[in-house]
C-alpha positions as CSV (number, residue, x, y, z in Angstrom):
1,X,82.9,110.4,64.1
2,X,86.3,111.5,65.6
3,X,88.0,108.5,67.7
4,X,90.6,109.5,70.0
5,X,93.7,106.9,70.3
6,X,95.8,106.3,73.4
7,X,96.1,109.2,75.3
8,X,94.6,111.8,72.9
9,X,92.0,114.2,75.0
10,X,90.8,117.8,73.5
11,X,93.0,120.4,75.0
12,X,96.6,121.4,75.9
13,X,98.7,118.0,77.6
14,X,100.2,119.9,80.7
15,X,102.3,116.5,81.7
16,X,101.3,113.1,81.1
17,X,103.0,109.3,82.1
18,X,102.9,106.0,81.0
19,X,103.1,103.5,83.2
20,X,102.7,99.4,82.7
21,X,99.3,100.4,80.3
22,X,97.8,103.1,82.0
23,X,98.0,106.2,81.0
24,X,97.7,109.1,83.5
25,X,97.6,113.0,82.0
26,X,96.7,116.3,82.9
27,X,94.8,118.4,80.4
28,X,94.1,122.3,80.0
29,X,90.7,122.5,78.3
30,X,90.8,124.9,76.2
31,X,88.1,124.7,73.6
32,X,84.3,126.2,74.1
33,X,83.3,122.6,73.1
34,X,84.7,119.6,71.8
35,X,83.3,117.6,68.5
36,X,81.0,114.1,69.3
37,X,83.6,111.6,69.8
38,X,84.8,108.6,71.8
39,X,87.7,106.8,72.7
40,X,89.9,103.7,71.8
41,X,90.3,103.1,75.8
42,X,88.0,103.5,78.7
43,X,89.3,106.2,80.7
44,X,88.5,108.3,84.3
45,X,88.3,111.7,84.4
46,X,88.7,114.4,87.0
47,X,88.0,117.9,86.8
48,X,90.5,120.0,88.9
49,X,89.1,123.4,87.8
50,X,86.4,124.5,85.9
51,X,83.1,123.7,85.5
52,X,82.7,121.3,82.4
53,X,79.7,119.6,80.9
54,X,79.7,115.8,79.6
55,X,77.1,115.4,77.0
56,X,75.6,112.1,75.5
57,X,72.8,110.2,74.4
58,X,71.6,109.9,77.5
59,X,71.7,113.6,79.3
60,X,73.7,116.3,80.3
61,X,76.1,116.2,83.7
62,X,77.3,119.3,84.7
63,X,80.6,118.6,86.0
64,X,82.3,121.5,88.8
65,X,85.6,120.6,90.1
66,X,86.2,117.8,92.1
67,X,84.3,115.9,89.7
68,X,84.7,112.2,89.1
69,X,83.8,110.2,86.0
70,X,84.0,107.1,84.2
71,X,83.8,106.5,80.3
72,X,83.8,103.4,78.5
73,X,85.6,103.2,75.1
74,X,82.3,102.7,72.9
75,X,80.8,105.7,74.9
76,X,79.7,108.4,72.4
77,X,79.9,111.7,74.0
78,X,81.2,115.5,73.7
79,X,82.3,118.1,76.2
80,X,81.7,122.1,76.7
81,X,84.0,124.3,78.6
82,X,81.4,126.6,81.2
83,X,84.2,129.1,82.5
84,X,86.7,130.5,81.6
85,X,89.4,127.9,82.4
86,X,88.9,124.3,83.3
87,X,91.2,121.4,83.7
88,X,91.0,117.8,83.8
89,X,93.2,114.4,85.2
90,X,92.5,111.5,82.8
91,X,93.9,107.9,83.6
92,X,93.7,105.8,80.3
93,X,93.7,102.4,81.0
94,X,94.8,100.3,77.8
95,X,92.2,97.1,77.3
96,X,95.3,94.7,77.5
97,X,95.3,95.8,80.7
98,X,92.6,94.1,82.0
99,X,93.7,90.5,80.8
100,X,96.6,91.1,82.8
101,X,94.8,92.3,85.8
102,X,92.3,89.6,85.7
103,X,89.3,91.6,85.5
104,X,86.1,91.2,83.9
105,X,85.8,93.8,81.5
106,X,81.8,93.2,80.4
107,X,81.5,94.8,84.1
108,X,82.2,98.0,82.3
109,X,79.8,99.3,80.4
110,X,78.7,102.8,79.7
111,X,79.3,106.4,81.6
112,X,79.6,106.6,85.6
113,X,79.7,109.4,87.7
114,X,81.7,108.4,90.8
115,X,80.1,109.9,94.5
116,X,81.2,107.5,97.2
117,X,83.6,109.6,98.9
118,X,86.1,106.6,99.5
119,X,87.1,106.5,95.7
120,X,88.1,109.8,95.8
121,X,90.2,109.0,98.8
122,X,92.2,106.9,96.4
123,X,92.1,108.8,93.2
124,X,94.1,111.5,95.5
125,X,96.6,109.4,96.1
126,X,97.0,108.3,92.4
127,X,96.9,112.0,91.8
128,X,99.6,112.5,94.3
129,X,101.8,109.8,93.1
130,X,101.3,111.3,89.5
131,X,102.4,114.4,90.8
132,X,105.8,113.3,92.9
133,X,106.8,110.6,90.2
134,X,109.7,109.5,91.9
135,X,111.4,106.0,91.9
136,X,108.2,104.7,94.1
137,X,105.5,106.4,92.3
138,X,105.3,103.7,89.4
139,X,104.6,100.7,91.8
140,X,102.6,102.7,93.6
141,X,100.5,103.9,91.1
142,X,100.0,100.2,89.9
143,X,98.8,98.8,92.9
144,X,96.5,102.2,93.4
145,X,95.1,101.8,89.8
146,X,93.9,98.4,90.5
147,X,92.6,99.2,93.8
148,X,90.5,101.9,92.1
149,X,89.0,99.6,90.0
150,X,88.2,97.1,92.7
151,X,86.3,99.7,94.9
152,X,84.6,101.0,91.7
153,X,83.2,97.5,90.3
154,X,82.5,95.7,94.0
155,X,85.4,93.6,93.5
156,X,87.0,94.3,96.5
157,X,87.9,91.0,98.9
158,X,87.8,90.0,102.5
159,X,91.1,89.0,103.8
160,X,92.4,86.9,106.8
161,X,93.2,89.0,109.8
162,X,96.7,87.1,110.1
163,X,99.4,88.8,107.6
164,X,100.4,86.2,105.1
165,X,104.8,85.1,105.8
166,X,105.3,86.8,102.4
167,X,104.2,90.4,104.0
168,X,107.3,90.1,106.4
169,X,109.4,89.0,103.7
170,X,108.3,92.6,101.3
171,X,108.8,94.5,104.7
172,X,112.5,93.3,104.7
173,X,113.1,94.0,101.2
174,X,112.2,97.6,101.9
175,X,114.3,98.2,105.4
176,X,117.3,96.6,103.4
177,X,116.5,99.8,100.8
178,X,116.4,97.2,97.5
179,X,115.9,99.6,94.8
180,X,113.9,99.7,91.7
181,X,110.9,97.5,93.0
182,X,108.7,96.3,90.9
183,X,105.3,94.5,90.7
184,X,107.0,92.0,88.5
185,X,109.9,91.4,90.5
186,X,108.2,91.4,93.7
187,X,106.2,88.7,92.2
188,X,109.0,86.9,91.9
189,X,111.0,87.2,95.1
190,X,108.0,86.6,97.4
191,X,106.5,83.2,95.1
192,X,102.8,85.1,95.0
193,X,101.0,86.6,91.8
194,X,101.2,90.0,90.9
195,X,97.4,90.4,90.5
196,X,97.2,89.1,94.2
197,X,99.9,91.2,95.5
198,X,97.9,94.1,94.1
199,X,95.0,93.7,96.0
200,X,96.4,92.1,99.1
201,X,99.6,95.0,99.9
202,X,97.4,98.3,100.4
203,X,94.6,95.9,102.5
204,X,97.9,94.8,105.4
205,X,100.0,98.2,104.9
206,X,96.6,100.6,105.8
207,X,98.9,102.6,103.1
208,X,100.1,102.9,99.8
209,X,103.7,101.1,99.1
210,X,104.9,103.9,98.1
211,X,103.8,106.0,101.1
212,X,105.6,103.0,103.2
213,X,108.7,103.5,101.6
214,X,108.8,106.8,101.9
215,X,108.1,106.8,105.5
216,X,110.9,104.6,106.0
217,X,113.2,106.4,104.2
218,X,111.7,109.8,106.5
219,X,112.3,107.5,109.6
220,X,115.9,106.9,108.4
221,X,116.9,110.3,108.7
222,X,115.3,111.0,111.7
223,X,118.4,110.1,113.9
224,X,120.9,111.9,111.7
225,X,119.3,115.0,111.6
226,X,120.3,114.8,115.2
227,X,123.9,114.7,114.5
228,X,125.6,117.8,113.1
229,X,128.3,116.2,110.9
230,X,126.0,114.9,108.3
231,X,124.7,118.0,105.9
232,X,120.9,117.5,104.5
233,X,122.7,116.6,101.2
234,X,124.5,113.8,102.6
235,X,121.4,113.0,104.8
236,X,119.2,112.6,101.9
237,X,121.9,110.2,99.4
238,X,121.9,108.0,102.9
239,X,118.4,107.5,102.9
240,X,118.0,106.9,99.5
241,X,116.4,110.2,98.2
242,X,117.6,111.2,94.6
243,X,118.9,114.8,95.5
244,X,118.4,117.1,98.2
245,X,115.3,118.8,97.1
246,X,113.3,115.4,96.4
247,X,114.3,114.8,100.3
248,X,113.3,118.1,101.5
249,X,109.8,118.2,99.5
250,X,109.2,114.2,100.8
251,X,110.0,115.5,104.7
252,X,107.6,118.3,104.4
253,X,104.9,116.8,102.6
254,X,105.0,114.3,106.4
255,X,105.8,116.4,108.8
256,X,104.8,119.6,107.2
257,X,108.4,121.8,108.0
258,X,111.7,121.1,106.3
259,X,113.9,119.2,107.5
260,X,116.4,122.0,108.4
261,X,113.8,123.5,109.9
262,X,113.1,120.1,112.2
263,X,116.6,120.2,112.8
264,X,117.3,123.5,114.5
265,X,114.5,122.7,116.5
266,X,115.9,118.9,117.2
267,X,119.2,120.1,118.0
């Protein structure tokens, strides 16, 4: 029987990233059907076109698009391709991962399908950080990831009300534009775990951190979109955006016009 290693998924990688042990890839499937298999890591899979079928021991799930699974690494199972095209999201999530992360891996066992609509909520915005992959995408996606896992397995916790002093403190570090943030070093500055940070920063934000950022940096430029002598190009390096274009896709994607665009109107 055919075990697939780390990252290896029947079909054509369109783009795939690697970030702190998870693995996140997008796959054109492209066979009529796959041999019986499993994997070396548990991974999730989302179908974003196509109709697919998971088969194993236990039945057959037809899978349309918009489609939501889980599959554990001893999980036998194959795959057939039901139209024409089809395409999948996989993220891979290496089993060192979970020592790190503190969770209880015996909790995973087996196949899932996912229905409550809130973890699709969040595997949107994993799929959306995935897809930007800018300097705030890889934070983001590892305080998403974890998230993901809490909503899936029940693990999610009830906080105080009252914002912790270390939330001010990570605020700060963001309005003074501290670049290349990590989990790790975020850890550090602010004295509190990175497993805790995790959980506790989408719970007092209502967002993703990388949504935050990137709304500050939007409400940075705000003002000097108002004043002619700054061009977008110079607009965008002062906020912190790595080129024009990032700047202009990141105003859009917010306020759903370009920012030249928002200015003629502004002015």
């Amino acid at each position: 029987m055919k075990i697939l290693k780390k990252g290896s998924y029947y079909g054509i990688c369109k783009s795939e990233l690697d970030n702190f042990g998870v693995v996140f890839s997008e796959y054109g499937y492209h066979l009529p059907n796959t041999d019986v298999h499993y994997h070396e890591n548990p991974y999730f899979m989302y179908v974003l076109e196509g109709n697919v079928k998971d088969i194993n021991d236990k039945g057959t799930t037809l899978c349309p698009p918009g489609s939501f699974l889980f599959h554990n690494w001893q999980e036998t199972h194959m795959n057939t391709k039901e139209t024409l095209t089809a395409r999948g999201f996989h993220i891979e999530l290496d089993r060192n991962w979970y020592q790190k992360k503190k969770l209880d891996r015996n909790l995973w066992e087996g196949s899932k399908l996912m229905q409550d609509p809130r973890l699709h909520q969040v595997l949107a915005k994993i799929y959306y950080e995935f897809k930007c992959n800018d300097q705030h995408s890889s934070l983001a996606l590892d305080l998403l990831v974890l998230q993901l896992c809490d909503e899936v397995w029940g693990e999610k916790l009830a906080y105080p009300k009252t914002e912790p002093l270390w939330m001010e403190k990570l605020r700060q570090l963001i309005f003074d534009d501290v670049e290349d943030l990590t989990l790790t070093s975020l850890s550090k500055t602010l004295g509190v775990h990175p497993v805790h940070l995790s959980r506790s920063i989408p719970n007092y934000l209502n967002t993703t951190l990388g949504d935050f950022i990137r709304l500050h940096k939007i409400k940075k430029s705000l003002p000097l979109l108002a004043n002619k002598d700054y061009t977008l190009t110079q607009i965008a390096h002062h906020c912190g955006f790595s080129d024009h274009s990032h700047f202009t896709r990141t105003f859009k994607y917010y306020f759903n016009k370009t920012p030249k665009t928002f200015r003629q109107k502004f002015l």
